[in-house]
C-alpha positions in Angstrom: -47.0 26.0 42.5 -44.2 28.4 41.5 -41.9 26.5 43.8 -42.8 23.3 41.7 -42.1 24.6 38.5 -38.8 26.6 39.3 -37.8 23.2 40.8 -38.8 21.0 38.0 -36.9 23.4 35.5 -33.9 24.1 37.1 -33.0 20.7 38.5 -30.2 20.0 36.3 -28.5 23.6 37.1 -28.6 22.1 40.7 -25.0 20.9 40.4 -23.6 24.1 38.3 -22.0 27.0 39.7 -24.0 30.0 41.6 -23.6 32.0 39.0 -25.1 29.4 36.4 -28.1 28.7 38.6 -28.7 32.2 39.1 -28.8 32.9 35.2 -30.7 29.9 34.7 -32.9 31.0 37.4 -33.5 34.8 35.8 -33.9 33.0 31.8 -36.4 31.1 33.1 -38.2 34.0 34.7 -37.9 36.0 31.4 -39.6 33.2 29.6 -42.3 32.5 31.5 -42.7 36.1 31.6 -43.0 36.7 27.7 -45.0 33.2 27.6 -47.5 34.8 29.5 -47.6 38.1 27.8 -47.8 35.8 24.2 -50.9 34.1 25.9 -52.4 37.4 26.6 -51.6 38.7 23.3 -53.5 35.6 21.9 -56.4 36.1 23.9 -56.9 39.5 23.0 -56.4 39.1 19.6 -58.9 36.2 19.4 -61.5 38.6 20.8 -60.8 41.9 19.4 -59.9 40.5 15.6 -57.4 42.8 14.6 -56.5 40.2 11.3 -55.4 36.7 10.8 -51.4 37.7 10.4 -51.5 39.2 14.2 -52.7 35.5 15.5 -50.2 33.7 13.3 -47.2 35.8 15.5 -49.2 35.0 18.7 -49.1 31.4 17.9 -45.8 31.2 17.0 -44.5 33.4 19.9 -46.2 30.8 22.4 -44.8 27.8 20.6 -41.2 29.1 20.7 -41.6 29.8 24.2 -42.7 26.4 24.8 -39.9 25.3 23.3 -37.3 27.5 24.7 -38.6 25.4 28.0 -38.0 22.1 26.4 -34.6 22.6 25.4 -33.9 24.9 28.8 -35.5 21.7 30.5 -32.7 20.0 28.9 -30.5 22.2 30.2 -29.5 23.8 27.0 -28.8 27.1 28.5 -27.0 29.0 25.9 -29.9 27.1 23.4 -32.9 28.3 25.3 -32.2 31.9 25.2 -31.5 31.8 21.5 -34.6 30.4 20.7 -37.0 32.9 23.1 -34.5 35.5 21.4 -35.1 34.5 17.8 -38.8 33.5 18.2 -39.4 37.0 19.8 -37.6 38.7 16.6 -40.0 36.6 14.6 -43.3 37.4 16.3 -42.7 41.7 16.0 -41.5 40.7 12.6 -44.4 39.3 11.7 -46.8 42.0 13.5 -45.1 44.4 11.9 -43.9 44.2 8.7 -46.0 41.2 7.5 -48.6 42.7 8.8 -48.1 46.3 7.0 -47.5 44.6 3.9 -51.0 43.0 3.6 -53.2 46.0 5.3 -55.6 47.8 2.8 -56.6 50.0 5.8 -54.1 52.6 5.5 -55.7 54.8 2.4 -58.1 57.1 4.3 -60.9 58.9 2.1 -60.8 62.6 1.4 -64.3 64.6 1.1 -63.6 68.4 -0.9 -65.7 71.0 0.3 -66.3 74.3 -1.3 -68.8 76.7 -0.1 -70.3 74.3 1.9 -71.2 72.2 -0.6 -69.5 68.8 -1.4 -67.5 68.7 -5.1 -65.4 65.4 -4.5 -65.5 62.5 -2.0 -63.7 59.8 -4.0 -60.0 60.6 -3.1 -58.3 58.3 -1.4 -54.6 59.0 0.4 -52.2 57.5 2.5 -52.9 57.9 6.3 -49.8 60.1 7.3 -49.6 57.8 10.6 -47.9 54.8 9.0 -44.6 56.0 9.1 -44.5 56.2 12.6 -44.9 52.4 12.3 -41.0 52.0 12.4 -40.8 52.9 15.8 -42.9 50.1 16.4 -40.6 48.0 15.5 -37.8 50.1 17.2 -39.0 49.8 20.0 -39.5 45.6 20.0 -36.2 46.0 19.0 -34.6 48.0 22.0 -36.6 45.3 23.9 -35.0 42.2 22.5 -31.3 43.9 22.7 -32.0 44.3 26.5 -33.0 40.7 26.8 -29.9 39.6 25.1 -27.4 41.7 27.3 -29.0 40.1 29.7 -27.8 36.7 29.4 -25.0 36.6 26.6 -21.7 38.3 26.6 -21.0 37.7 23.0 -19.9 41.1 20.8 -20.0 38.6 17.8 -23.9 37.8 18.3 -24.6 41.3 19.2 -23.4 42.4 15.7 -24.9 39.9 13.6 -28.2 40.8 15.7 -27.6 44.1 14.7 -26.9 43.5 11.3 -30.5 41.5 11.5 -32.5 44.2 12.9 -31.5 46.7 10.4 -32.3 44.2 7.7 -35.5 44.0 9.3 -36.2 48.1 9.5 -35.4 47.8 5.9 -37.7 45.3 5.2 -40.3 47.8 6.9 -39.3 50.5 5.6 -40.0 48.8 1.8 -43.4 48.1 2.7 -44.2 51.4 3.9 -42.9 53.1 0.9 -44.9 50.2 -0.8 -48.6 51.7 1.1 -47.2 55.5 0.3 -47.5 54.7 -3.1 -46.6 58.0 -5.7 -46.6 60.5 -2.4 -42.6 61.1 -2.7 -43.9 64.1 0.2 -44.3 61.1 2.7 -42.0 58.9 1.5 -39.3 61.7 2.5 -40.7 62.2 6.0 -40.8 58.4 5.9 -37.3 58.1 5.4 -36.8 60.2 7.9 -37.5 58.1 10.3 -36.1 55.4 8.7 -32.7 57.2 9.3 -33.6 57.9 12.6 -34.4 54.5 13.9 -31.7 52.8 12.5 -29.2 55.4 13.8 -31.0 54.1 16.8 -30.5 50.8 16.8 -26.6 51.5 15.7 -26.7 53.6 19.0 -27.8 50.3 21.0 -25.9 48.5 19.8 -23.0 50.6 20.9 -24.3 50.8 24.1 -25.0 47.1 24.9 -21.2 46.7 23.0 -19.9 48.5 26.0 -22.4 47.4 28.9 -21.3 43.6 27.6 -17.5 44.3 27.8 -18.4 45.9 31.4 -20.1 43.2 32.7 -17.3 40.8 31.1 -14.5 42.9 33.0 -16.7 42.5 36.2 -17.0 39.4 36.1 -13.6 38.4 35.0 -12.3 40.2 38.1 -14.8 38.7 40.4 -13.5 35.2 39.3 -10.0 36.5 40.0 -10.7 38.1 43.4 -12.1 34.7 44.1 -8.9 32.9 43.0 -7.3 34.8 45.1 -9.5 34.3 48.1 -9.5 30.9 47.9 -5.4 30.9 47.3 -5.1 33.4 50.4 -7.9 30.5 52.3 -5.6 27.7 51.3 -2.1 29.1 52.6 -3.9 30.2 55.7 -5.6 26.9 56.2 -2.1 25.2 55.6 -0.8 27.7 58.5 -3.7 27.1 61.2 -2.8 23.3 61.0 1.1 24.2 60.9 0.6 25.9 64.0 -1.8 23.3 65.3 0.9 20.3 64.5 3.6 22.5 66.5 0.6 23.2 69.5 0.2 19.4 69.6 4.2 19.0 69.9 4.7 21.3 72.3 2.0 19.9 74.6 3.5 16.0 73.9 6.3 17.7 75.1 5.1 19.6 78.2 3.2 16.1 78.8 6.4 14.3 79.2 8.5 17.4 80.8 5.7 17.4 83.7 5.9 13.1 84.2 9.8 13.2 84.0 10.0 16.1 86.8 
């Protein structure tokens, strides 16, 4: 069954370089791969009911998937990737900050106590645990900046993703000061981590910067040691059938030396 599928997907990457297929080969691993972990997401969420918003992002993260096959079915490569890239950034978009921005689940209902005896039970505050949240999306972040450097060597892209996913902490970070309410307390821890993760992400970026100028130098070199290689076959195929020209003289040679004597 696999053997069908990876056939059926990467026959027009047949006639491309090994490299190409190869990277065709591990995209369409990757996709399959989050395809099925959308599925799963959708199944669970079906039966469990966390909300409406979380089903929405399941949807959507199968249907870009399925697309990401059509146009890698294509052979849109370079098109593929972008779209199971972008559709992921939409999907923990929307299971994050969409979805914080429509929770009413968040206050958390205080009872006072004194001597044992109950004086107030109708205070309502912010659960403490929602600025944590951001790492939530941190963390779908460092995801998706892995998948990128995995198949693009673009520093361009890489900094307008960047400039995206700080956008989108932003984003989060509104809405959670939007659930904190008047507790300027929390709102100060939460920028905190606001800080923190978007140092973070500045960090990754940084990092995949100089693992996708690594892998660009490695594999500019590898094309040139095999320029060379084939330059250095070449000259020494040219001298094998020098010398076999001269090997075919010198017998003609001997031939008519041995019938003359």
């Amino acid at each position: 069954m696999w053997k069908k599928v990876k056939n059926y997907f990467l026959e027009r990457f047949r006639q491309k370089n090994k490299t190409e297929l190869q990277k065709a080969f591990y995209l369409l691993l990757s996709t399959l791969t989050v395809l099925g972990f959308f599925c799963f997401l959708l199944v669970s969420h079906a039966f469990f009911w966390p909300g409406p918003i979380y089903l929405i992002g399941d949807v959507l993260g199968v249907l870009g998937c399925l697309f990401a096959l059509y146009e890698f079915r294509k052979g849109e490569l370079d098109r593929a990737g972008k779209v199971l890239i972008g559709f992921i950034i939409i999907v923990f978009t929307t299971h994050s900050v969409v979805t914080d921005l429509f929770r009413t689940d968040y206050s958390i209902l205080i009872t006072q106590i004194d001597h044992g005896k109950t004086v107030s039970s109708d205070l309502f505050h912010t659960d403490p645990a929602i600025r944590y949240r951001l790492y939530v999306t941190f963390v779908c972040i460092l995801g998706t900046y892995f998948l990128f450097i995995s198949f693009f060597r673009s520093i361009r892209q890489l900094v307008s993703f960047t400039v995206l996913f700080i956008a989108i902490l932003t984003a989060h970070f509104i809405v959670i000061l939007h659930q904190i309410g008047d507790n300027w307390q929390m709102a100060v821890f939460a920028f905190e981590h606001y800080v923190t993760v978007s140092v973070g992400v500045i960090a990754a970026t940084l990092i995949s910067g100089l693992l996708i100028t690594l892998i660009e130098k490695l594999y500019t070199q590898a094309l040139d040691q095999g320029e060379v290689i084939r330059r250095q076959n070449e000259e020494l195929q040219e001298t094998v059938d020098e010398q076999t020209r001269f090997l075919v003289s010198s017998n003609e040679s001997l031939k008519e030396f041995a019938y003359l004597t």
